[in-house]
C-alpha positions as CSV (number, residue, x, y, z in Angstrom):
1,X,-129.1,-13.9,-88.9
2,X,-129.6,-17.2,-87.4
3,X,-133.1,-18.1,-86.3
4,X,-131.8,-19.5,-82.4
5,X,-130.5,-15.7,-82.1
6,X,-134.1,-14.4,-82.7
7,X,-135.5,-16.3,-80.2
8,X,-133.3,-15.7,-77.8
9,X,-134.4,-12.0,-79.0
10,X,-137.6,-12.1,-78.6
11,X,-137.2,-14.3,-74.8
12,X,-135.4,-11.2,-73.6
13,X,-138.1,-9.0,-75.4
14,X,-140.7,-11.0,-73.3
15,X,-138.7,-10.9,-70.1
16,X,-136.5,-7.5,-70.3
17,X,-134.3,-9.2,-67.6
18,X,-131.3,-11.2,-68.7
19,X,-131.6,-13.5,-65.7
20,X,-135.0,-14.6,-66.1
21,X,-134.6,-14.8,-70.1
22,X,-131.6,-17.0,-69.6
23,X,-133.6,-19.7,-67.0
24,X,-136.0,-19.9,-69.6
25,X,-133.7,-20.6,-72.6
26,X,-131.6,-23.3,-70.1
27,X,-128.4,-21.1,-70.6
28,X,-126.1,-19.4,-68.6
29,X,-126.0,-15.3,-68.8
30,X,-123.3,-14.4,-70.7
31,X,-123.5,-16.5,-73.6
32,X,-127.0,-14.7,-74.1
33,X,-125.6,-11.5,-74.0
34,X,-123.1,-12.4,-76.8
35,X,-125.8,-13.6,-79.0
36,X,-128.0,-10.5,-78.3
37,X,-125.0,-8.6,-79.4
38,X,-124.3,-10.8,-82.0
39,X,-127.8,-10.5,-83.4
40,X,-127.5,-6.6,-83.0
41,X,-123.9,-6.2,-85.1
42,X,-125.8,-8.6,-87.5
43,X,-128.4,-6.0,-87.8
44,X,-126.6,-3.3,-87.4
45,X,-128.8,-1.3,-84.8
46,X,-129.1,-1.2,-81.1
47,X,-132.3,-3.5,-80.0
48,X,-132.2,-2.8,-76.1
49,X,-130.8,-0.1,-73.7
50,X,-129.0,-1.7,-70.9
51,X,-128.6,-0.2,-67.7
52,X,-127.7,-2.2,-64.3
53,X,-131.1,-1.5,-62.9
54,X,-133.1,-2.3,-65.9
55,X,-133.4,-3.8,-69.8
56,X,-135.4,-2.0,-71.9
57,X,-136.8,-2.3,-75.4
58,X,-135.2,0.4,-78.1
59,X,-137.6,1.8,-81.0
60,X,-135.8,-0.9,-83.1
61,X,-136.1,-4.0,-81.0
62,X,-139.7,-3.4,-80.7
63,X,-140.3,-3.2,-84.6
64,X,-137.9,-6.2,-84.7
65,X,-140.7,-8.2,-82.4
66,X,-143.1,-7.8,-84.5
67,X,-142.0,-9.1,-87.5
68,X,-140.0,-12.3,-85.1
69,X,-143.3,-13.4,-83.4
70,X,-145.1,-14.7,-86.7
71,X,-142.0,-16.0,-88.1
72,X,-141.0,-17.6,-84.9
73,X,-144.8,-18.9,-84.4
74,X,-144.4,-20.3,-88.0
75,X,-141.3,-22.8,-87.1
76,X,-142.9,-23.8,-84.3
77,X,-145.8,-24.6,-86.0
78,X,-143.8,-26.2,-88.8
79,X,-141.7,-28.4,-86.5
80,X,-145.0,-29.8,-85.0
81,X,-146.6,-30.8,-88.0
82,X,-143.3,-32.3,-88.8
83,X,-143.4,-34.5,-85.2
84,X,-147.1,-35.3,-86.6
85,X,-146.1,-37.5,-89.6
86,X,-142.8,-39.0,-88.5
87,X,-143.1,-43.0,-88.8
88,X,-143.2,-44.9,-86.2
89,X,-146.9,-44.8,-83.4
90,X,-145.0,-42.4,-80.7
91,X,-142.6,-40.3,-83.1
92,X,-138.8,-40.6,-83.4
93,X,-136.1,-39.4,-80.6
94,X,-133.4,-37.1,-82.1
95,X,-130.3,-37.9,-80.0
96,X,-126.7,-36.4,-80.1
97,X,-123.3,-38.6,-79.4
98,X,-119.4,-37.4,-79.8
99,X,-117.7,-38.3,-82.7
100,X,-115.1,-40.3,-81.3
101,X,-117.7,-43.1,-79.7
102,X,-116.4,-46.1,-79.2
103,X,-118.0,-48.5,-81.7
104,X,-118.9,-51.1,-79.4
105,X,-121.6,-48.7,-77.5
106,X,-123.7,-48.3,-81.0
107,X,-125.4,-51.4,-81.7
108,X,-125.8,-51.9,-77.9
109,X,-127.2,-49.2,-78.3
110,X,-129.4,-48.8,-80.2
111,X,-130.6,-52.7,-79.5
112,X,-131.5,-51.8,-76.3
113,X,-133.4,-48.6,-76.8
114,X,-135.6,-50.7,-79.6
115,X,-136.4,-53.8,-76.9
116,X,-137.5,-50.8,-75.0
117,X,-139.2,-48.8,-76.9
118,X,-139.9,-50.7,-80.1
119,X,-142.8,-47.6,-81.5
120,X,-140.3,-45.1,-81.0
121,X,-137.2,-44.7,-84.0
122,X,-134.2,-43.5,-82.5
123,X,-132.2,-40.7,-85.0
124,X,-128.6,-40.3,-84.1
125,X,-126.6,-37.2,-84.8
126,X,-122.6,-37.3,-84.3
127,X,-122.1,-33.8,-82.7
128,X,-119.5,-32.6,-80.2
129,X,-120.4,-31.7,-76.5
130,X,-121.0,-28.0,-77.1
131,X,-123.0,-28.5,-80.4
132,X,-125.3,-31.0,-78.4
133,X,-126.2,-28.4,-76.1
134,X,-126.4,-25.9,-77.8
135,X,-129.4,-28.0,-80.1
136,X,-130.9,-29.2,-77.0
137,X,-131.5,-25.6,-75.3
138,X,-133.4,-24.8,-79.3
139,X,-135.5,-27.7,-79.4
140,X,-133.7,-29.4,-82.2
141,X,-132.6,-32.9,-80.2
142,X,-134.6,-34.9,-77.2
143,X,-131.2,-35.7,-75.5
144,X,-127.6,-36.0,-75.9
145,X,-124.6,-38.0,-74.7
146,X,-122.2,-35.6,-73.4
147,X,-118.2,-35.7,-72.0
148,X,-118.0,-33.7,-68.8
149,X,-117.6,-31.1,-67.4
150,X,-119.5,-29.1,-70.0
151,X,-121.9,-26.1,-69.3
152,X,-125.3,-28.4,-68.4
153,X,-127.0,-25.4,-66.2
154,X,-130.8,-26.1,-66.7
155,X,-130.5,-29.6,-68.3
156,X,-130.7,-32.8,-66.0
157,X,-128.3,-35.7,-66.3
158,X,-128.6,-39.8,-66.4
159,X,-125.6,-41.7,-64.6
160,X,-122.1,-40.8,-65.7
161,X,-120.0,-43.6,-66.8
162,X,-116.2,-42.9,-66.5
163,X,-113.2,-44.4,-68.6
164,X,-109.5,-44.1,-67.6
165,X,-107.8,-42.8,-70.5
166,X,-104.5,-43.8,-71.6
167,X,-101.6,-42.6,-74.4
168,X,-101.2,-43.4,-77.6
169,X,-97.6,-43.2,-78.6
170,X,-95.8,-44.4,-81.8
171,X,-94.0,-48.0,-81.5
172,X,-90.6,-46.5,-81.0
173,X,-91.2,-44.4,-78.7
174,X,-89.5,-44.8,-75.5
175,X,-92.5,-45.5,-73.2
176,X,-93.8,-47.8,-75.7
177,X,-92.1,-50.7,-74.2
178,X,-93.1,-50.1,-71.1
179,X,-94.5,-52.5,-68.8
180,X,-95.6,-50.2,-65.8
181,X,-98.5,-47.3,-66.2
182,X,-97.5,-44.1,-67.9
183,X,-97.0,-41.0,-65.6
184,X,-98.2,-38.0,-67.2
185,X,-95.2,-36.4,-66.1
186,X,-92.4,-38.6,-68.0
187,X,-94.6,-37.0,-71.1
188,X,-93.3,-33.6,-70.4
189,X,-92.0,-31.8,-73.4
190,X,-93.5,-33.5,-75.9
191,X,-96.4,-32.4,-78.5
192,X,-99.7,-33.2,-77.9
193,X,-102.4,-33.9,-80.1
194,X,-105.6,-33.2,-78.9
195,X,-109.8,-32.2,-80.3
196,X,-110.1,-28.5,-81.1
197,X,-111.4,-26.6,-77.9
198,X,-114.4,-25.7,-79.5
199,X,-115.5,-29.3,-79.5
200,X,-115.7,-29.2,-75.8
201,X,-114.4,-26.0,-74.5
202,X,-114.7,-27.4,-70.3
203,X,-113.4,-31.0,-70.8
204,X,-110.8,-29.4,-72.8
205,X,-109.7,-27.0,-70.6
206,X,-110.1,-29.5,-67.8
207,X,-107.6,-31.9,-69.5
208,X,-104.8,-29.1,-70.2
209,X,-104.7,-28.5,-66.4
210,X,-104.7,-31.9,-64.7
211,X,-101.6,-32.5,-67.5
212,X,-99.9,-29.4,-66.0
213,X,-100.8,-30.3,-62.4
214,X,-99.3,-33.6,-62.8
215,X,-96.1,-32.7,-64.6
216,X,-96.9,-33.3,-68.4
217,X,-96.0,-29.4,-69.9
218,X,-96.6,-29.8,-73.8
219,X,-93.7,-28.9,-76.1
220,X,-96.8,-28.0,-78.7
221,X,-100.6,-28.6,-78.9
222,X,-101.6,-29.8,-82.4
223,X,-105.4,-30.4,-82.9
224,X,-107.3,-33.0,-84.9
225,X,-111.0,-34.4,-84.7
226,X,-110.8,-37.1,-87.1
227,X,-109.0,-40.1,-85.7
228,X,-107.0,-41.5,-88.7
229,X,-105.8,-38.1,-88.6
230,X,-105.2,-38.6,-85.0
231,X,-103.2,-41.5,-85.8
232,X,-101.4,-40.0,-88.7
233,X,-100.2,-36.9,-86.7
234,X,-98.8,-39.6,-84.3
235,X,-97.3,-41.9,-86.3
236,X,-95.9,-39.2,-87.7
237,X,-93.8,-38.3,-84.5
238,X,-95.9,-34.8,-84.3
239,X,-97.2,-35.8,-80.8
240,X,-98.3,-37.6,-78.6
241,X,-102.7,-38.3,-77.9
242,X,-104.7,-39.1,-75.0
243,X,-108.0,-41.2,-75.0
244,X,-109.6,-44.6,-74.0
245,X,-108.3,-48.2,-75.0
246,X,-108.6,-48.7,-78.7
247,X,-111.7,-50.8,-79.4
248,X,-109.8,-52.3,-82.3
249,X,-106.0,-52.7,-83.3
250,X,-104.5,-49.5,-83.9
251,X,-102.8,-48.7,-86.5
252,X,-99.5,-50.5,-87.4
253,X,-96.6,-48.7,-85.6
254,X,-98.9,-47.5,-82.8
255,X,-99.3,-48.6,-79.0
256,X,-101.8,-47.3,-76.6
257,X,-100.3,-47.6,-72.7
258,X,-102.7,-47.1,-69.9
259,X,-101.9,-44.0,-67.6
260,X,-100.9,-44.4,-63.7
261,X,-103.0,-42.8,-61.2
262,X,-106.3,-42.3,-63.4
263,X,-106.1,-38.4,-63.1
264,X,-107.6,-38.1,-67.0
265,X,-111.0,-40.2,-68.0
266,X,-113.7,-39.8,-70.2
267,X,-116.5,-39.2,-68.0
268,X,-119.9,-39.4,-69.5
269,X,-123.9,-38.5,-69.5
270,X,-127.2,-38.8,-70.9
271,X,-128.7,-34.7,-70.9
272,X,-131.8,-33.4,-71.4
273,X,-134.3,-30.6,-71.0
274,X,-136.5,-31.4,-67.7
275,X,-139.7,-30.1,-69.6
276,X,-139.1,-32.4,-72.5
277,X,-138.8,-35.5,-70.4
278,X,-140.4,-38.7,-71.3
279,X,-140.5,-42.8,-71.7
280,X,-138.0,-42.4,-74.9
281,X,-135.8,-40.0,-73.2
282,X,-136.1,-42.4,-70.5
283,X,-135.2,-45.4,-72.5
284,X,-132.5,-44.0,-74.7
285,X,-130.9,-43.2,-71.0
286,X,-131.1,-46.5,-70.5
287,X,-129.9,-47.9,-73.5
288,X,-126.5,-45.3,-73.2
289,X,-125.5,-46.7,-70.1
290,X,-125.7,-50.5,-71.1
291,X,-123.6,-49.5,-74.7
292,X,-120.9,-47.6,-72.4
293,X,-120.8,-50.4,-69.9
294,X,-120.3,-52.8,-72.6
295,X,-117.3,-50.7,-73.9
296,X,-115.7,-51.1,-70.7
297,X,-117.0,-48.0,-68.8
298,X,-117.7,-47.9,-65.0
299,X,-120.8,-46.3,-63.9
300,X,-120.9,-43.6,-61.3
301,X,-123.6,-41.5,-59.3
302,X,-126.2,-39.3,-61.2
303,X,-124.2,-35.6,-61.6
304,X,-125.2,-32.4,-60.6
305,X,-128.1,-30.4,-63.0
306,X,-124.7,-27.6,-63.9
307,X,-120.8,-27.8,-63.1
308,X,-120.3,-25.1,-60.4
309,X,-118.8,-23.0,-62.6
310,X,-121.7,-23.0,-65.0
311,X,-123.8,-21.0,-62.8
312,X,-125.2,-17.2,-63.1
313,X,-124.9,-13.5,-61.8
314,X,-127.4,-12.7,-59.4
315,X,-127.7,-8.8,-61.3
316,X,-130.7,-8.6,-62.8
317,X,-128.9,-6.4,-66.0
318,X,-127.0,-7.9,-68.6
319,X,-123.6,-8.8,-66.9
320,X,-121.6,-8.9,-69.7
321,X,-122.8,-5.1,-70.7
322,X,-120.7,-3.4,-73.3
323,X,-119.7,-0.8,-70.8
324,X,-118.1,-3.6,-68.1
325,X,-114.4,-4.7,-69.2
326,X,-114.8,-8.2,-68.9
327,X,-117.4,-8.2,-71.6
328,X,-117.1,-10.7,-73.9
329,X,-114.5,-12.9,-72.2
């Protein structure tokens, strides 16, 4: 039983309307309805009647609420005293970035949020996209640095910088040699290697299509977070892998070739939760953009607060109820 699950219990317990309950944990609806059905095969009992008109506490949930509040009362109290003694005269910023960062952006970085901010200590967390957000929404980071699209609905966004991506191939392949952009499409057939979806569900899914829109069908999908791994699958002749320009040599036996028509790009953001916005928040904002533009990125227009696709149902009952067939997809 995980302790975000109980308070996205005792949210809905509060609310008894899975619309409002979701607005006020910065989610969308359906992945509270899995967690509330999670938390209720966890348990073992039924904690709410669900109807399309209305969401009602069961003789379960409500003993179940009494014994969250104190506990839930107890954290939060907890994680204040623990803001109180942090070092440093305004606290410390907890703050989320992908694994795969370039290197360069780091000590820019973090340079730049200290000449901006010099009371504040800045405590970096390497997490993926969905991780990030999903610590964000509990409280347990003050921003992130997250690859787009991802599910943002309820958070608001800094700048987004954007990076064409190109391939990584091994020396002897035959596009190695190449002295013109790679089209995704001369790729077809072969394996790719790629992060595991549930890094960043959206980006992934996003990347698989604008392959198959512009020709590149692959033979096999082979996933891998790590980056020597990355490079081992390659040289290896098990794939093929997409990303930004190597920020130092790669490998030997491996050549990165920039992509024509800059259909696939990392495109990234600062997030955070409006109500927990400040002059750190602020600052480390700041500080992103100036490490990504050192790495080579190009900064864009401030994005929407959720992709288009991350938005709601309208019904005020659960949508994803266990009677509806698309429940749980």
């Amino acid at each position: 039983m995980e302790l975000r699950h109980l308070r996205y219990f005792a949210v809905l317990a509060e609310e008894l309307h899975f619309g409002r309950a979701a607005e006020r944990l910065h989610m969308a609806q359906p992945p509270l309805s899995q967690r509330i059905r999670d938390l209720e095969r966890d348990l073992g009992v039924r904690l709410f009647d669900r109807t399309r008109q209305r969401v009602r506490l069961t003789e379960a949930g409500a003993l179940l609420l009494e014994h969250v509040r104190p506990v839930l009362e107890g954290v939060d109290t907890a994680r204040e005293a623990m803001r109180r003694i942090r070092p440093g005269e305004a606290g410390v910023l907890r703050a989320g970035v992908p694994p795969d960062t370039n290197p360069v952006v780091l000590p820019t970085l973090t340079a730049g949020f200290a000449r901006r901010v010099p009371d504040v200590l800045i405590d970096l967390h390497e997490l993926t996209t969905d991780e990030q957000l999903a610590r964000l929404r509990e409280g347990e980071l003050d921003a992130g640095v997250v690859r787009h699209p991802a599910d943002t609905m309820g958070l608001e966004s800094g700048p987004t910088a954007r990076r064409e991506l190109g391939v990584v191939l091994p020396a002897g392949h035959p596009l190695a040699d190449s002295a013109e952009p790679v089209r995704l499409r001369s790729l077809n057939g072969a394996p790719l290697v790629i992060f595991p979806r549930v890094m960043a569900p959206r980006l992934y899914d996003h990347m698989q299509t604008v392959c198959r829109d512009e020709g590149f069908l692959p033979g096999a999908i082979r996933h891998a977070r790590n980056p020597h791994f990355v490079h081992g699958l390659v040289l290896a002749g098990r794939g093929v892998h997409l990303n930004e320009a190597p920020a130092a040599p790669l490998p030997e036996g491996l050549v990165w070739r920039p992509l024509a028509g800059a259909a696939l790009a990392w495109t990234t953001s600062v997030v955070w939760v409006p109500s927990r916005h400040n002059e750190a928040v602020a600052a480390f904002a700041e500080a992103v953009i100036e490490g990504l533009t050192a790495a080579g990125h190009r900064i864009g227009s401030v994005p929407s607060a959720a992709d288009p696709a991350a938005s709601s149902p309208a019904d005020p009952a659960d949508p994803a109820d266990p009677a509806d067939p698309a429940a749980g997809s």
